[in-house]
Structure formats: C-alpha cells, structure tokens
N, C-alpha and C positions, 0 to 999 in steps of 0.2 A: 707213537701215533696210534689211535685207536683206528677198526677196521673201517673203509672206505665207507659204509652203510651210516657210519655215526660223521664222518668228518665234511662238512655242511660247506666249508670255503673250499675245499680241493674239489670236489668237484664242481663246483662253481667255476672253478676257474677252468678244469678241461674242457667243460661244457662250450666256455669260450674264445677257446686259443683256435684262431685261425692265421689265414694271411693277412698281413695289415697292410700293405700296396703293391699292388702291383708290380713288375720286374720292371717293363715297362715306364711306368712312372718313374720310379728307382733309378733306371738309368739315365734321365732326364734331367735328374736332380743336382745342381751344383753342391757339395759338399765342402764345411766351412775347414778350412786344414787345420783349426786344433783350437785351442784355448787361448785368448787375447788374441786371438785374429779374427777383427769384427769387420765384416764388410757388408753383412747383410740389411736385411728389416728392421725398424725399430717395431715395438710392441705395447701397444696400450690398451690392458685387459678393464674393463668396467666390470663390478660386480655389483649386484644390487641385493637386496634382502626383503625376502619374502614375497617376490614380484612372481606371481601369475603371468599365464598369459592375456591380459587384461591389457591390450595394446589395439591401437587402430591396422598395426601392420598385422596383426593375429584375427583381424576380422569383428574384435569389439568396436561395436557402432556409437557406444558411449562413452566411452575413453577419450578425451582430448591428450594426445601422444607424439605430435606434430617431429619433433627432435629424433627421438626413436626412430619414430615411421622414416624419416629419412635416410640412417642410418641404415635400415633393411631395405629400404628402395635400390642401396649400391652396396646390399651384403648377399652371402647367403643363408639364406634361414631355414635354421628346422623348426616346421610345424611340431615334430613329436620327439622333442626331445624331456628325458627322463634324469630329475635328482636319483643317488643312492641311497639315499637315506633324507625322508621330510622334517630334518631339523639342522641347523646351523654350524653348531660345530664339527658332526660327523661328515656333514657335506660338505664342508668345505675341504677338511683335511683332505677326503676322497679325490675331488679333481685336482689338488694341488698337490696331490703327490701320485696320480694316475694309479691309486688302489681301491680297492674297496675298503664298505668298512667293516665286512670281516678279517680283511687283509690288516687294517690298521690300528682292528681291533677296539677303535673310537665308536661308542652307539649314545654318548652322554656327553658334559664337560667335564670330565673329571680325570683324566691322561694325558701324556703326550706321548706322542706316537715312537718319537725315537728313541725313548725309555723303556717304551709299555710294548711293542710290537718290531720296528724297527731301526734303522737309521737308514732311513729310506731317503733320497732325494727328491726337493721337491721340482716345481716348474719355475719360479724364481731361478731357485740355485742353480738351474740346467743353465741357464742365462748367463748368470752370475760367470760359471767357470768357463764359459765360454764370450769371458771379455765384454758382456754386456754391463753398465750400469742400472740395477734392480734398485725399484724406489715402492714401497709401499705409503699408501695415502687411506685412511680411516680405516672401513672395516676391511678387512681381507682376507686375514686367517681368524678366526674366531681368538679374540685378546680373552687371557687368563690362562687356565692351567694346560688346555688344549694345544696352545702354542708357546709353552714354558714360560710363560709372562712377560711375551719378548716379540709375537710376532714372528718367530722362529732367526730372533737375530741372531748371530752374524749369518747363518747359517745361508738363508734364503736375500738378506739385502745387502745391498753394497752400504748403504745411511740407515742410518737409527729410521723406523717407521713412523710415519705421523698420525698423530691421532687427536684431533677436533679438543679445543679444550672444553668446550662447550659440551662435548660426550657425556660428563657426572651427569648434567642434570634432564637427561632423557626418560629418567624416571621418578624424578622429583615431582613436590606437590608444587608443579608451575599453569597446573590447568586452573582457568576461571572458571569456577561454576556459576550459576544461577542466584547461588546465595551472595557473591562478592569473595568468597576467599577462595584460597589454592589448594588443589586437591591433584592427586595422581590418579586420573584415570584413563582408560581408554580410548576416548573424542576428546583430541584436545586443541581447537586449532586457538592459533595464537597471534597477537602482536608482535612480531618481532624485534620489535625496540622496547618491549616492555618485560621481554625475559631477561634472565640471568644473560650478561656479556654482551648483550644486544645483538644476539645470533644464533643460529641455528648450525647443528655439526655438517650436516651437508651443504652449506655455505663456506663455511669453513676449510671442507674439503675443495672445492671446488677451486680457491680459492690457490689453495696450497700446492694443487695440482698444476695448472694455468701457473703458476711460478716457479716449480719442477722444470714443466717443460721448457719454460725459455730460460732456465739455465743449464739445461743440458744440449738447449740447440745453440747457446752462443761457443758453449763449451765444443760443438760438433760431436758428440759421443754417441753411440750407440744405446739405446736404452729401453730397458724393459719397466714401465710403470703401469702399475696396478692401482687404482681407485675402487674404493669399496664405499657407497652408500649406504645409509642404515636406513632409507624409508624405501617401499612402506613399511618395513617393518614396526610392531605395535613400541610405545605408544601411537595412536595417529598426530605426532604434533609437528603441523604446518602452518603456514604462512593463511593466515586466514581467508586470506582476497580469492584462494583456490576455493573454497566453497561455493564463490557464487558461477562456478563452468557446470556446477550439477545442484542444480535448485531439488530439494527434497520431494516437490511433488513430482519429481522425473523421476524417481531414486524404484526400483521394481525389487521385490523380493527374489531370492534365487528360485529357479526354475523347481528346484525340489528339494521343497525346506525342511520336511517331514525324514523324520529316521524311516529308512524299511524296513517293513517288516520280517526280512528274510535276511536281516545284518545280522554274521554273527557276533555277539556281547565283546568278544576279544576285538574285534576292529575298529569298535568306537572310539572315536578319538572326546575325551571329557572337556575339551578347551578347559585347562584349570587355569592355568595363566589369564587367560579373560577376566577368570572371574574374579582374580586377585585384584582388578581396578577399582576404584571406590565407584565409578558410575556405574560399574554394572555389577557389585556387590549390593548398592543400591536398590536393586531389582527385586531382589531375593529371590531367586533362580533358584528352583529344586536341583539337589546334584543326583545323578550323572545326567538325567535324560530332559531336565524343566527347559524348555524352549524361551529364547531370547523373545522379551516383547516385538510384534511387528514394528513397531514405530521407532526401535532401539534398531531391527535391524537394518532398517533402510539408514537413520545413521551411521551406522560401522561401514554400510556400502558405500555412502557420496564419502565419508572420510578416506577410506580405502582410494579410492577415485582420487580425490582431491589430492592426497598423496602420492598419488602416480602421475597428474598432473605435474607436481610440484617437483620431484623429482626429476621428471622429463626435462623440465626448465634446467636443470643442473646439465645432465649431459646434453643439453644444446649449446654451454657456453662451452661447455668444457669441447666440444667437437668444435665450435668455430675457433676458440684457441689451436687446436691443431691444425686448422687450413690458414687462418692467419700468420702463422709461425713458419709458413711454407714446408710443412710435415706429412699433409697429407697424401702425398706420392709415395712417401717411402715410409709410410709406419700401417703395420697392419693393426686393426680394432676389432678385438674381441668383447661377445656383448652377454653375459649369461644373468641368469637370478641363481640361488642355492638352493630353491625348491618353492613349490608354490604357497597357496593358501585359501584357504575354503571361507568360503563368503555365506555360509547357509546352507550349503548342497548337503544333503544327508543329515542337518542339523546341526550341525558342525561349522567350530571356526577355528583359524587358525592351518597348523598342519599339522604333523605328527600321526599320519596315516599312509596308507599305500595307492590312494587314490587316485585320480589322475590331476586333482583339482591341488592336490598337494606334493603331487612328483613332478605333474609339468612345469617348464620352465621354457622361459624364452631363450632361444641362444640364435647367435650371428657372429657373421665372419667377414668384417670388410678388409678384401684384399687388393692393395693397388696394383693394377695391370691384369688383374686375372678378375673382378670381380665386378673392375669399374676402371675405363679410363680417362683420365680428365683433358678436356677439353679447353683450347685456348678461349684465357679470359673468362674461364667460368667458371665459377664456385664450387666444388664437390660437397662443403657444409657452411652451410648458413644459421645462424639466430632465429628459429620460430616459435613466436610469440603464442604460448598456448591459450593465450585470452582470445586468441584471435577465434571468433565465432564461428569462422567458413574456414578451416584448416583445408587445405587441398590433401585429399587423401592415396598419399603413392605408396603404391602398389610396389611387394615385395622386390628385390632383383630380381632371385632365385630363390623357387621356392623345394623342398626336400621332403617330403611327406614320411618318409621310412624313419621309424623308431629308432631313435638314438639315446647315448647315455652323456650323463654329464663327465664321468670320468676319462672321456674321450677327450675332454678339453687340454689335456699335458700335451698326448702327444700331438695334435694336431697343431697346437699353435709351434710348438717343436719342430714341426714339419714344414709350415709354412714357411718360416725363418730361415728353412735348409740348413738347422744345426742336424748332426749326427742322429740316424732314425734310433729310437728308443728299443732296447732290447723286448722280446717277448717274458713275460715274470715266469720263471717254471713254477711247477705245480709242487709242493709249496714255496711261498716266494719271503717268509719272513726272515729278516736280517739281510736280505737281498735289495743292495741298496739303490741300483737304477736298473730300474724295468718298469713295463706297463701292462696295468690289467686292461687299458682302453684303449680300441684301437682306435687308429688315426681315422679321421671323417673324411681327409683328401679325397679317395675315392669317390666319396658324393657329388663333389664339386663340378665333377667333369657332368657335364650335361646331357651326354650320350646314353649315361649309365640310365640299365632300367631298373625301376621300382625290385625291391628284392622284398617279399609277403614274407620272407620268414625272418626279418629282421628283429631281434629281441632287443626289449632295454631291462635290465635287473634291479628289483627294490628291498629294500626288505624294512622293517619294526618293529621294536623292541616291545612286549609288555609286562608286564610286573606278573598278573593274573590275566584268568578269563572274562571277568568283569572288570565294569570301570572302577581304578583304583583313586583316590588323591596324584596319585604316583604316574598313571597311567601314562602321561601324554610324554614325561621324559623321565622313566626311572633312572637311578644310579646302575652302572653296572651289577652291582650286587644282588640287586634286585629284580633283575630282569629272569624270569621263566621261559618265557616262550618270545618266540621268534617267528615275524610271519615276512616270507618269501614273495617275492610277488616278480611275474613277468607279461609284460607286456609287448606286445605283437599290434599289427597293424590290423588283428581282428578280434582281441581277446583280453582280456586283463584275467589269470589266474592268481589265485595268493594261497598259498599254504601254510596256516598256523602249526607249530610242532613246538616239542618241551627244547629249551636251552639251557647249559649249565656253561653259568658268568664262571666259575672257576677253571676249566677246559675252555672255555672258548667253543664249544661243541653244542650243535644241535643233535638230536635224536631224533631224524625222520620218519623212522616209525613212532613214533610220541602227536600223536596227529590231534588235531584240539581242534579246529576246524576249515575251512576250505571255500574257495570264493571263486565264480567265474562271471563274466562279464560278457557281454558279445557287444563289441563296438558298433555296431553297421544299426541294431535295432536300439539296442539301452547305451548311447554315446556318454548320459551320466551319471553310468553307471550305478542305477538303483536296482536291478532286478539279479537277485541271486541265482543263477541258473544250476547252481553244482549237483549234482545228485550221482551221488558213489559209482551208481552201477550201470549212469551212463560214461560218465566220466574221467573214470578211474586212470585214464592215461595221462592227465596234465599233469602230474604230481609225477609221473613218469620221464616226460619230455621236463620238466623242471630240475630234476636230479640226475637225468641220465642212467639212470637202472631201473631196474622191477623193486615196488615196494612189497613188504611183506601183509 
C-alpha cells in the first residue's frame, strides 16, 4: 500500500467510521436467531432511475405525484439525501452492497465487483441467508457486465430475476416524428398499443410484481422484493395521455440555465448521451458548451414531468396491491432513486456531475408500527389518479433535513427487519465480505433526536481530462485521470478535483486540478464559485483528514 497522503479510499473510510446505534437502541432490538428463521418484516424496496427530487412530497408545485406523496405522508423522508456516484451502475452496486465506489472499485459498466474488488455481500443475499425469499423485478442492479450478466444470480436472488421483455426496445427507432417515421430520440411519448408488444417495461414490471406478491402471500413466506423502474430515465417514452397534466405553455426553463462563469472546465458535465438522440442531434448543438434551444428545453422538462407522472401511476398500483393483499402491516417499503438529474441548471442535462441536482435523491422509509398505524377499516394505500386535477397534497410523515448517503440504504433496511446489525468494514475493507461503509439512518427516525450541522454525505466523479472530453460524462476505467471528491453538509458543497491512476486505484491528493465551494443558505443552486485558496484552504483539509502539502 502506498503512504496514507496518496490512498484516497482509506481515509475515506476513517474519516467515517463512527457509532452506528445507539447501545440503547441495540438493546431494544429483537434479534433473528440465525438463518431460515424468518419471523420478521417483509421488504419491498422500489428503485427508480434517474428521479430527482421532482416530487409534490419534496415541495415541487408542478409535479402531479399524488401515489408517492402518499407514501411519504406515512414514511419517513430525507429531504438531503446523497447518490455516491451520479451514474447507474456505480450507484447501484454502492447501496446494494453498503460500499462505496472506491470501495467497489465500480466508476463505469465495465466490472463486477466480486471479481474486480470483492466478494462482498450484498442486501438481497443479507436476506437471502437469512431465510427470506429475494425476488428481483426489472431494473435493480444494473443488468450487463456490472452485475455478471445475471443480476448477480444465484448469488443475491432466491428465482431467476425478471426483466420486462419489452426492455430491447427502449432505445429502438419507436419515436414518431413529425415526418411519419420512427426515429430514436429523446421525447418520445407514445401509443401504447401501437408499440412493439403493445407495452411498456414498466407495465410490465408492475405487472410481474402484483403477481410476485400474491404468490408469495398465498405461499405465506417471508420476502424480500425489489422492483426497479426504468423511467424517468432517458429515453422519455411514455404513455402519451401524461402530456396533457403539463401543457407546454406552463413548462418554465430552469432557474439557471446559463454555465458559470466561475465553473471549473473539469466539472462540466457534456450530456453526450443527449446528444446521441436523433432529436436533438437534429439541433446541431455546438460541443461541449452550444446551449439546448429554449423551446427544446421546455420539452425535455414537461417530458421529464410527464414521466414522473407516469411512473407515479405504477407505484400507486403497485402500493394498493400490497394493502389489498393484506401486506401492509407487516412489510416494510423502501423508496430511493440512484441519483438525480439536471433539467438545465448550470447548462447541463442529464447527471454525471457532483451537483446536488445530480446527487440528490429522493428516499423514504415506510415502516409499520413505528412510522404509521393503521387504523380500523381504513386504508393505508389507495389508487390515485394522477389525472386527477386537484390532487390533495399530504404533507411528509416525518420529515429529516440532515444530509445523508444512499449507501446507508443496506444497513438500515437490515436493521429495520432486526436481521443481525452489519459489521463496521475496517480500513481497508476489500475481499471483506460483510460489512458496511453506511451507517444505519435508525437513529434519525426517533424524533427526539436533534438536527446534527456536521452531518456529511460523500460523492465523488470520474473525468477522462480537464476539459470536456466525448468521454467525459462516463469514461472507461482506463480512462479516467482525475477524480473529483465532493462533500456535502447541511451548509456547503465542497469538491476536490485531484490526478487518479485507474491502474492503482489511487488518487494523488496533492495532484490538485481544481476546487469548488458552495454555500447553501445564499447560492441553494449552486452557481457561485466561492473557493479562493487562501481563504479556504482547510475544506480540502476536513475532506481528507490531514494537512495538504
């Protein structure tokens, strides 16, 4: 191991190894006495792809989100919770096996983890050995070489995982344009009796889920199932009817559409994947920095919407299936996105940046008896109709304002379940096969607890160069130089660009390329660069835990 000044993930990880609950709590805890002895919670994790917080329950006034919103009316919700990385694969792997992704060593699709880094456990298999039946349903771990082209079977599921057959043609030429033919682009909403199969994959899923469940409730079994949606993520292609909840002349451009001036060239994210669609190749968009037409981008926003509409309609069937099933009492619901996505802010679409617009994420925890209890003869989830004009708009359960991480999500639904608390990972923790770099969020839940201002969430991203490459927004491992750090607090966004070598796995934090700070309370969207060396010189401090040189 090279000296502690060059090794980027160890002290990461000292940085934040603390207590993860309380003695207290601990002692409170029923403990499951071992493997195949299931007597606890069932568990029904939703993931979704590429969801902002772009929700009525997050305070968007635009958003028709009716299903959601109810869900955090009887959950609890972090306002500030943090991706580890703003792209799909590396995020996912991250909270599904409670590491990071230096830890997993995943920054691209091009690994898997229990080859490349370890044979680490993930939160599936926690389940798994512990007598639960694990069902995966569409997206959930990134499918392909990231999860050995299996979904990480046997490994993480009891059954083969399901996956939408409708999935091929998510990036097929099935858009209608203007002209009459079919084209792959960007906006694409659709007839759904007029596509391939006559269906959409998150129908599909929905579909396969709500049939999961009632055969694992006739069966009586304990069960862990995971559903993974793929909207909004791009393409936008939905069910077209969702257009008319956001008429285009409502549609506002983001609040700061403009690049700052004071970005450094390394943080720009190029959206090249955007520009891969035939609509908006169309354009002819100067690369790196040519601006989306106005009139282009208010469509990518009501499609975005309209997509998170659409979506919303899926887990409102999929929740009143589990209160119809009489499930709802005893199966906890977990609700997260794998990172967000930027709708215009700073010029930028897509994610693939440190930003908050592309790290935050929506997450909830509905727990029966501690979170929400139901009442005789009355519903805990219902069917709502996102058409519905006057949506009643309920207000969070519990709401959690302190900065959190997504890779928290292992051990806390672990905890919730009162399987076995998850070990702490030592410093270093690869080939270390159960532990957690996140700790458990339980503590939040008690409502006593006060607001803790030094609460961290950690990001970081990859870039090829210091300017925008082709490459830039997901290079190959191989590719990758620099490495930009970022932590966020409940008053600050700092980021620190430094050199990386993909062959070590090692940053050089003296290799410094350049430096970001934020101050939430004045620039919440984050456009103003404040950093300046020689007042600042300690973030870069408090980020690594020593004196830089």
């Amino acid at each position: 191991m090279k000296s502690p000044d060059h090794h980027v993930p160890a002290l990461l990880c000292l940085l934040l190894v603390s207590s993860r609950v309380t003695d207290g709590l601990a002692a409170r805890r029923q403990q499951k006495p071992g493997t195949g002895d299931v007597n606890g919670m069932n568990v029904l994790l939703i993931i979704v792809d590429d969801l902002r917080t772009s929700l009525g329950c997050y305070g968007d006034d635009i958003i028709k989100s009716p299903n959601i919103d109810q869900l955090a009316s009887k959950s609890v919700v972090f306002t500030n919770a943090y991706a580890q990385q703003a792209v799909c694969a590396p995020s996912r792997v991250s909270f599904l096996t409670g590491r990071r992704p230096d830890t997993t060593r995943l920054f691209d699709f091009n690994s898997y983890w229990r080859e490349h880094a370890g044979n680490y456990s993930t939160l599936p298999q926690y389940f798994k050995e512990h007598g639960y039946v694990t069902m995966s349903v569409g997206k959930v771990f990134h499918p392909g070489i990231s999860s050995n082209r299996s979904d990480d079977y046997p490994y993480s599921w009891s059954v083969r995982p399901y996956h939408p057959s409708s999935e091929k043609y998510e990036n097929a030429k099935t858009c209608k344009g203007k002209d009459g033919q079919l084209h792959a682009n960007l906006v694409c909403p659709v007839d759904v009796s007029e596509v391939p199969e006559g269906t959409l994959p998150d129908l599909q899923s929905t579909e396969e889920a709500i049939r999961l469940l009632k055969t694992v409730n006739q069966q009586n079994s304990s069960f862990f199932l995971a559903v993974g949606y793929h909207k909004p993520h791009i393409p936008f292609r939905f069910p077209k009817e969702f257009l008319k909840l956001y008429p285009i002349e409502n549609i506002s451009l983001a609040p700061d559409p403009d690049i700052p001036k004071n970005l450094p060239s390394v943080a720009y994210n190029p959206w090249t994947d955007i520009r891969k669609r035939e609509d908006v190749q169309a354009l002819n968009i100067s690369f790196p920095y040519g601006p989306v037409p106005p009139h282009f981008q208010r469509l990518i926003r009501q499609s975005y919407y309209a997509s998170v509409s659409y979506l919303d309609g899926q887990v409102g069937q999929l929740l009143s299936a589990v209160e119809n099933l009489g499930l709802a009492d005893d199966t906890i619901i977990a609700f997260a996105s794998d990172h967000g996505w930027s709708l215009g802010e700073h010029g930028e679409w897509a994610k693939y940046s440190n930003f908050d617009v592309a790290t935050r994420v929506p997450l909830m925890f509905y727990v029966p008896g501690m979170t929400t209890t139901k009442q005789t003869q009355q519903s805990i989830f219902t069917y709502l109709d996102p058409f519905n004009t006057e949506p009643t708009r309920k207000p969070p359960g519990k709401i959690k304002e302190e900065p959190v991480e997504l890779v928290s999500l292992y051990s806390t639904i672990a905890e919730l379940a009162r399987l076995p608390l998850l070990p702490d990972c030592p410093v270093p923790s690869f080939h270390v096969e159960l532990c957690t770099e996140g700790r458990s969020l339980l503590p939040y839940f008690d409502t006593a607890r006060k607001k803790n201002a030094e609460s961290v969430a950690y990001s970081s991203y990859p870039r090829p160069s210091d300017t925008p490459q082709w490459n830039s927004d997901l290079p190959d491992l191989k590719d990758i130089r620099i490495m930009g750090y970022s932590m966020r607090t409940s008053t600050y966004r700092f980021t620190l660009w430094v050199g990386y070598n993909p062959v070590t796995f090692e940053a050089n934090i003296t290799d410094i390329h350049a430096q970001e700070l934020y101050l939430i309370k004045t620039d919440p969207n984050q456009d103003n660069n404040l950093f300046n060396k020689s007042l600042h010189f300690d973030f870069a401090q408090k980020l690594f835990g020593h004196t830089l040189k």
